[in-house]
C-alpha positions as CSV (number, residue, x, y, z in Angstrom):
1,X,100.3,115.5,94.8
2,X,103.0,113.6,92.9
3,X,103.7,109.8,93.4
4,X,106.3,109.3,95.5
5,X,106.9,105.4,94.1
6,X,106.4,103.3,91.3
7,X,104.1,101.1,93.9
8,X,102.0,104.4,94.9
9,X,101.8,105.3,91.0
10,X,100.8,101.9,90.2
11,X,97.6,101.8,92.9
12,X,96.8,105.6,91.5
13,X,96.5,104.0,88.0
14,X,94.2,101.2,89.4
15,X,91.9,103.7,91.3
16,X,92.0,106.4,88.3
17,X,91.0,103.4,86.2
18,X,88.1,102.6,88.4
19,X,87.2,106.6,88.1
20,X,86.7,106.4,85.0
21,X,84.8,102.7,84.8
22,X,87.3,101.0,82.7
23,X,87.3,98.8,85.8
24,X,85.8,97.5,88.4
25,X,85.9,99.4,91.6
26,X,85.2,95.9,93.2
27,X,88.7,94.5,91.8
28,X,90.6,96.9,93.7
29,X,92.1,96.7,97.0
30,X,94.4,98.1,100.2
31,X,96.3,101.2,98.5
32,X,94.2,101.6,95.3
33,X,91.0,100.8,96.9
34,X,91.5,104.1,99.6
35,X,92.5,106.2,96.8
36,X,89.5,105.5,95.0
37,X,87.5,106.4,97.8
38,X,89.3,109.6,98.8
39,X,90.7,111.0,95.7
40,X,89.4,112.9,93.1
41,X,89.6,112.1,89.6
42,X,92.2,115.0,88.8
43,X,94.0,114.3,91.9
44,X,94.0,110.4,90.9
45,X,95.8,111.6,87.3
46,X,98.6,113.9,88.9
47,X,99.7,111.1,90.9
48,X,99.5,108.4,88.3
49,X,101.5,110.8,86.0
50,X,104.4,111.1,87.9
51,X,107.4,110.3,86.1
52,X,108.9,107.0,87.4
53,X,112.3,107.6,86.2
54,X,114.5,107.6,89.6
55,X,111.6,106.5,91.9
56,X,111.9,103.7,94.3
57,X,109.9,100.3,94.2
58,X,108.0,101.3,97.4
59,X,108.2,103.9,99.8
60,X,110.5,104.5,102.0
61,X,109.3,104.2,106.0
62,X,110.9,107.7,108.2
């Protein structure tokens, strides 16, 4: 699944980050915090490698 903003690709960093213990899992929170718990590692590096080139600050609502 690809980021579909720079926020979502931003809390996928933090939670990949966590993954892979270059953080602290206990730093994270809200967006970053779920991904951690329900993402897997590759999962976490798809979406964290989106391009952000043409992607909006934050999602828009429907």
């Amino acid at each position: 699944m690809k980021a579909t903003s720079k926020a979502q690709q931003k809390a996928a960093g933090a939670a990949l980050s966590a993954k892979r213990g270059e953080t602290k899992a206990s730093e994270l929170y809200d967006a970053s915090k779920e991904m951690y718990d329900s993402m897997s590692e590759e999962e976490l590096e798809e979406m964290a490698g989106t391009q952000r080139k043409g992607k909006p600050q934050k999602k828009e609502e429907d």
